[in-house]
Backbone as CSV, one residue per row, in Angstrom:
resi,resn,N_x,N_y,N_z,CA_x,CA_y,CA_z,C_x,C_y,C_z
1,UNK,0.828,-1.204,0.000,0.000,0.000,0.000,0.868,1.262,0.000
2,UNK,1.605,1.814,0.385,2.715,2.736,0.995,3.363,2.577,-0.317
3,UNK,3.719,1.845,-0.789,4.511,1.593,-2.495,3.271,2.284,-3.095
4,UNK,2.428,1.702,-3.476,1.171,2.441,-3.617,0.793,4.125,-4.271
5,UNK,1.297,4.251,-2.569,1.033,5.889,-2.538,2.215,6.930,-3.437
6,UNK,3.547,6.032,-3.083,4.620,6.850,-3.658,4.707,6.781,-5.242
7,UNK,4.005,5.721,-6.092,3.723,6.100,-7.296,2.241,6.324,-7.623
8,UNK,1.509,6.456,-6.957,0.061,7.524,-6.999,0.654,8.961,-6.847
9,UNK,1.947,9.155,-6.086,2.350,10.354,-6.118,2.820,10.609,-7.062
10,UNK,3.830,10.385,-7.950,5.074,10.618,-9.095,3.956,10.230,-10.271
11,UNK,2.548,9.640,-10.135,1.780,9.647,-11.198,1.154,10.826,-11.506
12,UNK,0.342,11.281,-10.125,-0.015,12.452,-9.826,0.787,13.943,-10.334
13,UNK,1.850,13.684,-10.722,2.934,14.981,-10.511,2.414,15.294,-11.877
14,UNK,2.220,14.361,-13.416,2.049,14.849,-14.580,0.459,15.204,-14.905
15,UNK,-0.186,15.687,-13.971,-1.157,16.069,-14.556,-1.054,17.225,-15.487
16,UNK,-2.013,17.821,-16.362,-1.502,18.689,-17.328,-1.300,20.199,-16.861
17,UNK,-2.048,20.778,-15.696,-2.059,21.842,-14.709,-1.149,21.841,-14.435
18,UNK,-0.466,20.719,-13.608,0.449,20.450,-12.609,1.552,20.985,-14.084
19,UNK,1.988,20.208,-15.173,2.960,20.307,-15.877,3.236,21.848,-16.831
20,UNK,1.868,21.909,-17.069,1.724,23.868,-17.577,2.058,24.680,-16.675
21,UNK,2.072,24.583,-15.245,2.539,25.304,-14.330,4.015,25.524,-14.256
22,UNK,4.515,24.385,-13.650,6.035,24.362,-13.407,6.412,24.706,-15.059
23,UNK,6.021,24.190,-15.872,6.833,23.981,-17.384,7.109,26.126,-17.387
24,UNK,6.316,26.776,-16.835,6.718,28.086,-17.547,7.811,28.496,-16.650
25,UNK,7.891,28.279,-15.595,9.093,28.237,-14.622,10.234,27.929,-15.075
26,UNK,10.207,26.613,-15.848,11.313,25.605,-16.174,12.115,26.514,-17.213
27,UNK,10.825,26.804,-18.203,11.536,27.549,-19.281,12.066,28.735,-19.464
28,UNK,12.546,29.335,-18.137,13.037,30.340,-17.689,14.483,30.030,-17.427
29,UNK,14.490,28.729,-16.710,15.422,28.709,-15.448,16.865,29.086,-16.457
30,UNK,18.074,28.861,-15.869,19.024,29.373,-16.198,20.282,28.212,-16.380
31,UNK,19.548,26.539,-15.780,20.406,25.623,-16.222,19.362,24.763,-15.545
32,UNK,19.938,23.353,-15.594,19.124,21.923,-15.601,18.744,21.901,-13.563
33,UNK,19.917,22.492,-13.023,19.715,22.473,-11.495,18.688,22.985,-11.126
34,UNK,18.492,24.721,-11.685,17.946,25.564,-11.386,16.366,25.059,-11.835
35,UNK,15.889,24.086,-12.687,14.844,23.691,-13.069,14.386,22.931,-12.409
36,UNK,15.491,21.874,-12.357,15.084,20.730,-11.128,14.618,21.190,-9.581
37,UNK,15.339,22.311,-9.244,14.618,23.062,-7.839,13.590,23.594,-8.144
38,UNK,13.139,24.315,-9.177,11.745,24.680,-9.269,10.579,23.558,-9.332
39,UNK,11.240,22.535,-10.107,10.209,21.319,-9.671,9.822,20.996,-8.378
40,UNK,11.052,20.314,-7.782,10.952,20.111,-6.069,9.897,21.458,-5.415
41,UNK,10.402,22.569,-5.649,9.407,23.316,-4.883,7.969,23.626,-4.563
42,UNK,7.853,23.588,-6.092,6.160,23.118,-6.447,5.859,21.506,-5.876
43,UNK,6.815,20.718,-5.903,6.291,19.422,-5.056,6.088,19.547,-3.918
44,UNK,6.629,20.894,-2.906,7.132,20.598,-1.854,5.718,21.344,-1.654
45,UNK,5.181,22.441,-1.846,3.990,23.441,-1.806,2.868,21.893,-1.996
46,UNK,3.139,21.175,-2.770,2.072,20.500,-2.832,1.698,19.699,-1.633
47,UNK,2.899,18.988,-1.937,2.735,18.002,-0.405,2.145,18.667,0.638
48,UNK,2.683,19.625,1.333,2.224,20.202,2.242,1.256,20.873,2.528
49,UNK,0.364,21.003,1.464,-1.057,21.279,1.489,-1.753,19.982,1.731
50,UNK,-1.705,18.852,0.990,-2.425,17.522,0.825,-2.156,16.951,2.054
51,UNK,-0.995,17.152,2.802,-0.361,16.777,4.059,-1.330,17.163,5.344
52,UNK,-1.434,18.865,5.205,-2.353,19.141,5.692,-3.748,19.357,6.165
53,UNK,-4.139,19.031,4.877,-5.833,18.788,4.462,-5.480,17.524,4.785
54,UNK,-4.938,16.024,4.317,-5.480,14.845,4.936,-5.327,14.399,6.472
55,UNK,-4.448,15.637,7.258,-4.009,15.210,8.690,-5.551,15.769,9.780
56,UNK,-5.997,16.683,8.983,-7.022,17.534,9.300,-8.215,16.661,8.604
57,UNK,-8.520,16.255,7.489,-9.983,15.026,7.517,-9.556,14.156,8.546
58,UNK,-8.527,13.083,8.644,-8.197,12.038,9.420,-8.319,12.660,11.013
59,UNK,-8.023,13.611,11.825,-7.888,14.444,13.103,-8.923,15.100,13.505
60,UNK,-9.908,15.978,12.348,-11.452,16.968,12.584,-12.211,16.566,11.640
61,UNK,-12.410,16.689,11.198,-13.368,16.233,10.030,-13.491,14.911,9.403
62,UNK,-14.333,14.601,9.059,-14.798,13.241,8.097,-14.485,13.270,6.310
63,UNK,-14.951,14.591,5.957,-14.648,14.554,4.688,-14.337,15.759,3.884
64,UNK,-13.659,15.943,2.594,-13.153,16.913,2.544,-13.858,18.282,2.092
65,UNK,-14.001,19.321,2.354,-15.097,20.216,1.666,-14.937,20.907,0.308
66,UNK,-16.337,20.060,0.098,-16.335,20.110,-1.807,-16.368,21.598,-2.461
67,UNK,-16.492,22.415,-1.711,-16.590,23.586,-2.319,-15.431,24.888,-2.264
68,UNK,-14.394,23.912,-1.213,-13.276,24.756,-1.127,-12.244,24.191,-2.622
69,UNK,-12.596,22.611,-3.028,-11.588,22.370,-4.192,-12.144,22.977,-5.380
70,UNK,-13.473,22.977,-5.279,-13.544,23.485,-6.196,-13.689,25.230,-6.556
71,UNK,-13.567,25.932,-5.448,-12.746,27.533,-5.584,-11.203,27.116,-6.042
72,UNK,-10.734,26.205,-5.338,-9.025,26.239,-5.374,-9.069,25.606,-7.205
73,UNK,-9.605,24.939,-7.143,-9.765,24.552,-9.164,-10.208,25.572,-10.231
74,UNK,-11.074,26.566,-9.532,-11.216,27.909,-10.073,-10.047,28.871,-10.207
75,UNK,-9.593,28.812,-8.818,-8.395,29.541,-8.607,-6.916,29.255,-9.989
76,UNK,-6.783,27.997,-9.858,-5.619,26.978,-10.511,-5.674,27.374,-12.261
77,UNK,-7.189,27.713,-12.724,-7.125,28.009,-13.958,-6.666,29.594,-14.291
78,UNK,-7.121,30.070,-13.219,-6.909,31.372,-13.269,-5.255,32.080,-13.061
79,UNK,-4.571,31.069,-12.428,-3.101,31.175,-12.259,-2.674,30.858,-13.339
80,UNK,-3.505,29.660,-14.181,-2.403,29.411,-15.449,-2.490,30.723,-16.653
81,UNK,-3.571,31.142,-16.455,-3.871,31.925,-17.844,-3.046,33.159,-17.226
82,UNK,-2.773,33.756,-16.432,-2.004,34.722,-15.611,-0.358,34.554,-16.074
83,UNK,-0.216,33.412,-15.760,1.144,33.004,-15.821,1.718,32.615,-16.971
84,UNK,1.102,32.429,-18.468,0.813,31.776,-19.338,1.246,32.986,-20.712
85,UNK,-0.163,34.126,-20.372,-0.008,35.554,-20.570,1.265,36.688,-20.069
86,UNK,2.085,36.300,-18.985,3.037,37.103,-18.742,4.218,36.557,-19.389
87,UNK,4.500,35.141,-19.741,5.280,34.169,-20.048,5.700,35.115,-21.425
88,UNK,4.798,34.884,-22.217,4.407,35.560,-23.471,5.175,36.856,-23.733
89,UNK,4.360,37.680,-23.173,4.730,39.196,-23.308,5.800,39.218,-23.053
90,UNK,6.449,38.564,-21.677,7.897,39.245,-21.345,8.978,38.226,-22.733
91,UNK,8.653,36.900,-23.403,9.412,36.807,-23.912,9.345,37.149,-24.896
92,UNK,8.348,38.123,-25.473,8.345,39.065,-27.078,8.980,39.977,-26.854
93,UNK,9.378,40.805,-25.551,9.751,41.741,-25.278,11.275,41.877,-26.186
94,UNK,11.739,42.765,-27.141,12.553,42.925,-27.624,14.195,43.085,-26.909
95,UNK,14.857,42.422,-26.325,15.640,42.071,-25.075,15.780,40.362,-25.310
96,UNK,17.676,40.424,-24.846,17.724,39.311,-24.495,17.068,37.596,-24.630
97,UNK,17.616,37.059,-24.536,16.220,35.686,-24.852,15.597,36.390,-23.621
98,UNK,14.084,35.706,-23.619,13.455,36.052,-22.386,13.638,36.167,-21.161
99,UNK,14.061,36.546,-20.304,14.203,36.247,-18.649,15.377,35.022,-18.447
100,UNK,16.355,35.328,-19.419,17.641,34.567,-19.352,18.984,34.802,-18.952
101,UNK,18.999,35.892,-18.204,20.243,36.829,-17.753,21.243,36.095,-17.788
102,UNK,22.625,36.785,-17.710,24.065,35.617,-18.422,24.528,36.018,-16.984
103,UNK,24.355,37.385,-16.237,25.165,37.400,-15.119,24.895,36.335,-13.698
104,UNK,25.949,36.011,-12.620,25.548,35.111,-11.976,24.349,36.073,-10.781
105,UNK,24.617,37.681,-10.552,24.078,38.212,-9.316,22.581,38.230,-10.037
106,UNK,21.873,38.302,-11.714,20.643,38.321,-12.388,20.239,36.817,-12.000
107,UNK,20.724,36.144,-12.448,20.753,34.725,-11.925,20.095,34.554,-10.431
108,UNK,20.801,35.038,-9.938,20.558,34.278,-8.107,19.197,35.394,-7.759
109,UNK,18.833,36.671,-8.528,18.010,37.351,-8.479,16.456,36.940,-8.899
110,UNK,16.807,35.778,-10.206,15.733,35.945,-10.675,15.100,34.006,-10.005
111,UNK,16.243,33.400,-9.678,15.679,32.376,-8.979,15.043,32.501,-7.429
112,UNK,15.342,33.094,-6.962,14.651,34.171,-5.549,13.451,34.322,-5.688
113,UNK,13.193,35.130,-7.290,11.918,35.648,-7.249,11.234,34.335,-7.690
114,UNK,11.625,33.643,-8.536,10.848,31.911,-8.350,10.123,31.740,-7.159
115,UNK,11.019,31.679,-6.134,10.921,30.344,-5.407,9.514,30.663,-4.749
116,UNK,9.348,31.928,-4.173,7.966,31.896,-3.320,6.106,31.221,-4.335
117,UNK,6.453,32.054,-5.459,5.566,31.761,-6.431,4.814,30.429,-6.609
118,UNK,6.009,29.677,-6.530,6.085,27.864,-7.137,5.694,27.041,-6.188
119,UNK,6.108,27.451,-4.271,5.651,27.095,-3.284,4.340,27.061,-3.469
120,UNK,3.329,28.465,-3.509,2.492,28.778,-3.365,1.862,28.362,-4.524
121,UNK,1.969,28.459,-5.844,1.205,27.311,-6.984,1.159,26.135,-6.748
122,UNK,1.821,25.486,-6.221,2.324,23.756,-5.630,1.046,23.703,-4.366
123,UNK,0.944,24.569,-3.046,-0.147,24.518,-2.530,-1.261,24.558,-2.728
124,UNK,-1.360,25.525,-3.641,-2.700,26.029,-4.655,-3.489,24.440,-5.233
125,UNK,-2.650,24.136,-6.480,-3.040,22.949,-6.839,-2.956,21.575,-5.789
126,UNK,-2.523,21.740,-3.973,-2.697,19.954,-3.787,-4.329,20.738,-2.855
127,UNK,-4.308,21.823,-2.917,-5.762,22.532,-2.487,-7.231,21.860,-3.425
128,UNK,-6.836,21.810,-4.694,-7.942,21.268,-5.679,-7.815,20.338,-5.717
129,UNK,-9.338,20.159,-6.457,-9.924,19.144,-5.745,-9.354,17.477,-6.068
130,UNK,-8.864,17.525,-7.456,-8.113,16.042,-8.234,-7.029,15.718,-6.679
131,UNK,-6.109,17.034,-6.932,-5.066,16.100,-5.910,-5.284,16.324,-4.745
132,UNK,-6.354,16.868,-4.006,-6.829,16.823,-2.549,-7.699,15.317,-1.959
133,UNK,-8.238,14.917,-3.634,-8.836,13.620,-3.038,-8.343,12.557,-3.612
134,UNK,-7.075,12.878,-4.476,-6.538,11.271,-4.421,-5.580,11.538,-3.130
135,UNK,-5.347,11.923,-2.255,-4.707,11.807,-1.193,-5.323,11.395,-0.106
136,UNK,-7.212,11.849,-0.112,-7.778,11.670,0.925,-8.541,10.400,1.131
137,UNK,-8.800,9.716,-0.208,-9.881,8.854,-0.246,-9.328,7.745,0.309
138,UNK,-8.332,7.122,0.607,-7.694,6.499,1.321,-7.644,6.406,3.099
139,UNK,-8.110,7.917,3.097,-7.932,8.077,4.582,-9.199,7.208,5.035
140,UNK,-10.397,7.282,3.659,-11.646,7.235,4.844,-11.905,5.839,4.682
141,UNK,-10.930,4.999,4.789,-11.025,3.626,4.486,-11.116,2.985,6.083
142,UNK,-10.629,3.702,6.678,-10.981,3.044,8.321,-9.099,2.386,8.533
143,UNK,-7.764,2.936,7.959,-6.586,3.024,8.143,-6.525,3.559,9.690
144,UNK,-5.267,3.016,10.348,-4.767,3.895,11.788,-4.372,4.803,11.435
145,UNK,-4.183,6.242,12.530,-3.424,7.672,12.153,-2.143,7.220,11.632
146,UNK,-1.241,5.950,12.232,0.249,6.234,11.868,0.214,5.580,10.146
147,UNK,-0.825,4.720,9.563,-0.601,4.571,8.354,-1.319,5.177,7.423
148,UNK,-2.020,6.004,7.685,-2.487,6.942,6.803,-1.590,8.028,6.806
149,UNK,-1.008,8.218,7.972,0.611,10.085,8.331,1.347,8.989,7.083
150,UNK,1.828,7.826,6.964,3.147,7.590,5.906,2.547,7.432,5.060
151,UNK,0.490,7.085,4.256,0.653,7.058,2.838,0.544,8.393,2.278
152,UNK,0.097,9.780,2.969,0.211,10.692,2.445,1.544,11.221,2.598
153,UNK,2.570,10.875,3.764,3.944,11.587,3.055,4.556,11.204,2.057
154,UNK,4.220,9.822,1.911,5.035,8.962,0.467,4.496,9.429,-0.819
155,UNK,2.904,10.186,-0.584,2.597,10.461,-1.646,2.839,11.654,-2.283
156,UNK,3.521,12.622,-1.138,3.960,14.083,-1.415,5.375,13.778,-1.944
157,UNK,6.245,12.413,-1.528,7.412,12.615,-1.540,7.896,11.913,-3.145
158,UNK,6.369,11.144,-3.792,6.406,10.651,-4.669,5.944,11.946,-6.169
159,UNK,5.367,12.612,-5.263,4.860,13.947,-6.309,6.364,14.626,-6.631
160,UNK,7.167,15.094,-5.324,8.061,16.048,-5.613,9.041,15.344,-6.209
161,UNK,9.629,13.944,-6.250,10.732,13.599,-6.973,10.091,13.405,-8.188
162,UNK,9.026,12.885,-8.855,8.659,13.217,-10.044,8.279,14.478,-10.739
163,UNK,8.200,15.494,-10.419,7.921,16.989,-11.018,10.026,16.943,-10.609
164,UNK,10.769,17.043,-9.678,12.175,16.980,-9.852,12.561,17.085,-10.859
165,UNK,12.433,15.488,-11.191,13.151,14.670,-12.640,12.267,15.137,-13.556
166,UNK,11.525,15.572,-13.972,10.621,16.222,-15.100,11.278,17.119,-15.445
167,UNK,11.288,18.137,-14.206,11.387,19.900,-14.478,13.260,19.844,-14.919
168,UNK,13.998,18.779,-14.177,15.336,18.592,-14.286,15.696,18.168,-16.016
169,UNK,15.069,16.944,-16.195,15.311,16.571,-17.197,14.808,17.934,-18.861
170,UNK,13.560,18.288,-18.304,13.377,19.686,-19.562,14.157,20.657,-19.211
171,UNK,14.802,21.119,-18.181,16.004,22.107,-18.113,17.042,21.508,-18.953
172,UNK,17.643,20.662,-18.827,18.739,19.832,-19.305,18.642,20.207,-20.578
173,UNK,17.621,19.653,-21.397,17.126,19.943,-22.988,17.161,21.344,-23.174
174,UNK,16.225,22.311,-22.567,16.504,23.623,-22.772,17.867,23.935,-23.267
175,UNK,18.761,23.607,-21.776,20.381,24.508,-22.136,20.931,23.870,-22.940
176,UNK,20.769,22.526,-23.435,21.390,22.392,-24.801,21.457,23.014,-25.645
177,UNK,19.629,23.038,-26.062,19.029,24.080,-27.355,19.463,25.544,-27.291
178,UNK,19.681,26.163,-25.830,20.069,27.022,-25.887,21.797,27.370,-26.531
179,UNK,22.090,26.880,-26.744,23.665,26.605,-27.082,23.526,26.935,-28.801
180,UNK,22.977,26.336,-29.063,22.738,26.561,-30.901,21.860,27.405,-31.211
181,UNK,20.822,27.869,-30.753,19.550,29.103,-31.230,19.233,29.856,-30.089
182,UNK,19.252,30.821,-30.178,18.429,32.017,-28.849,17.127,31.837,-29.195
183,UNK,17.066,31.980,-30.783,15.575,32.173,-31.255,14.903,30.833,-30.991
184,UNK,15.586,30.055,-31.358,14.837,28.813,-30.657,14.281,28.404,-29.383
185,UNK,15.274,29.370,-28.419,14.547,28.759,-27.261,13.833,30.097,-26.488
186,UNK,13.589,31.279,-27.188,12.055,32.185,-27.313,11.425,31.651,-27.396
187,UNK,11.444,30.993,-28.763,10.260,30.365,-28.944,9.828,29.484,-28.302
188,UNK,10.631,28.604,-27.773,9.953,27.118,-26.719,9.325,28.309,-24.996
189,UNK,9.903,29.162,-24.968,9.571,30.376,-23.654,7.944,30.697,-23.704
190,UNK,7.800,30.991,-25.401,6.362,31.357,-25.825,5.838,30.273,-25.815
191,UNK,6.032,29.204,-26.856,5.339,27.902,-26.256,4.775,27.818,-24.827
192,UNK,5.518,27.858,-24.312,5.309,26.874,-22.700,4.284,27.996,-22.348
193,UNK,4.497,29.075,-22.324,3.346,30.508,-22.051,1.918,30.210,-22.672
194,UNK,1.875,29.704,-24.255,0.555,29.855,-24.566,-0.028,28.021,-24.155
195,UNK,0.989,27.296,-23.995,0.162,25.873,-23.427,0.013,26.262,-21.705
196,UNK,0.629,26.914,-20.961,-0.056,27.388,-19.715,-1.621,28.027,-19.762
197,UNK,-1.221,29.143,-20.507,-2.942,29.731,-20.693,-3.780,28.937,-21.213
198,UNK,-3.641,28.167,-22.170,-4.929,27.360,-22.745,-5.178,26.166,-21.828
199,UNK,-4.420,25.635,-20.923,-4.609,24.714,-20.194,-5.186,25.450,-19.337
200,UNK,-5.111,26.843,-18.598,-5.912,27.420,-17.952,-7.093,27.742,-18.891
201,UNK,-7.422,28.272,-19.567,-8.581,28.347,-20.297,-9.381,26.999,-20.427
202,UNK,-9.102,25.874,-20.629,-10.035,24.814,-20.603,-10.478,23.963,-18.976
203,UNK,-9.065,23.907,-18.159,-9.429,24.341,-16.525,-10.494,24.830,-16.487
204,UNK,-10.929,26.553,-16.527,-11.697,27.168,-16.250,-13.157,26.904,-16.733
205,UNK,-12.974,26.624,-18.287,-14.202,25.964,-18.914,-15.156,24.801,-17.909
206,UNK,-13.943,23.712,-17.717,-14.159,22.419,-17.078,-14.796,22.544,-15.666
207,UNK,-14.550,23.834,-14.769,-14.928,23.600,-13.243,-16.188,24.792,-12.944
208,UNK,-17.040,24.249,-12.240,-18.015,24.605,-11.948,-17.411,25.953,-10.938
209,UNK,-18.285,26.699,-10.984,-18.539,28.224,-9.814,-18.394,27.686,-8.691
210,UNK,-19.204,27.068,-8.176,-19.184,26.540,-7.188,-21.020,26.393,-6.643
């Protein structure tokens, strides 16, 4: 079961939200490391929401409330088309490849301004409702507190090493491409921008008001 959870987690990590999110991050970063931490972080925001919401059904509550995932699923579309749309603009902006600074102090500047963002998108989405209740539905199986506390950490810990190796492995590719075309990898910058927004745009389509 616990095996289970840790690839319900690393399955969980590619949803298409989950991957339009981090992916506009990724296609920023400034090398394969710097991508791979933006993954982890958004894993880490996740976990610790799902961590929290299932310690709290299992501890106060019975079940999870349907109308907070689905604001936070409202919310989630609305971050992508936000994030999707700025992606865009700043990499048409006539400057530099997009948000690619060569110096190391632009560098350590612009991964800073990452990191809070990605936390807080990573919470955002284990808030809605897909990955709030594949974490929870397990709980209400009639499990003890101590094995339900390890299938939801295995399942946070299975989310963040898979968004890791994702976000790691498309950094990697990036700075290759970056090596032979600037223009080429604008363009993959804009890419990743307009598959964020339209994945938020059909998000938004898909989830009810509430």
């Amino acid at each position: 079961l616990l095996l289970t959870a840790f690839t319900l987690g690393a399955a969980h990590a590619v949803a298409p939200d989950h991957l339009a999110a981090v992916g506009v991050f990724v296609s920023r970063a400034h090398s394969p490391r710097e991508a791979l931490t933006h993954g982890a972080r958004w894993g880490i925001g996740h976990a610790l929401t799902l961590t929290v919401a299932g310690l709290a059904v299992l501890f106060v509550a019975n079940e999870w409330p349907q109308l907070l995932s689905v604001r936070a699923e409202w919310l989630v579309g609305v971050v992508l088309i936000v994030l999707g749309v700025r992606t865009v603009i700043r990499a048409l902006n006539p400057r530099p490849v997009a948000d690619l600074p060569t110096s190391r102090n632009a560098v350590r500047e612009t991964s800073h301004a990452h990191r809070h963002p990605l936390l807080g998108i990573g919470m955002l989405h284990g808030l809605a409702g897909s990955g709030a209740m594949a974490a929870i539905v397990p709980l209400s199986a009639g499990q003890d507190p101590l094995r339900a506390a390890l299938w939801l950490a295995l399942f946070g810990i299975g989310t963040i090493a898979a968004m890791a190796v994702i976000a790691g492995a498309a950094g990697w590719s990036l700075r290759r491409s970056a090596r032979y075309s600037a223009a080429f990898v604008r363009r993959l910058v804009v890419g990743a921008g307009l598959l964020s927004a339209v994945v938020g745009v059909f998000w938004l389509a898909g989830t009810p008001l509430g």
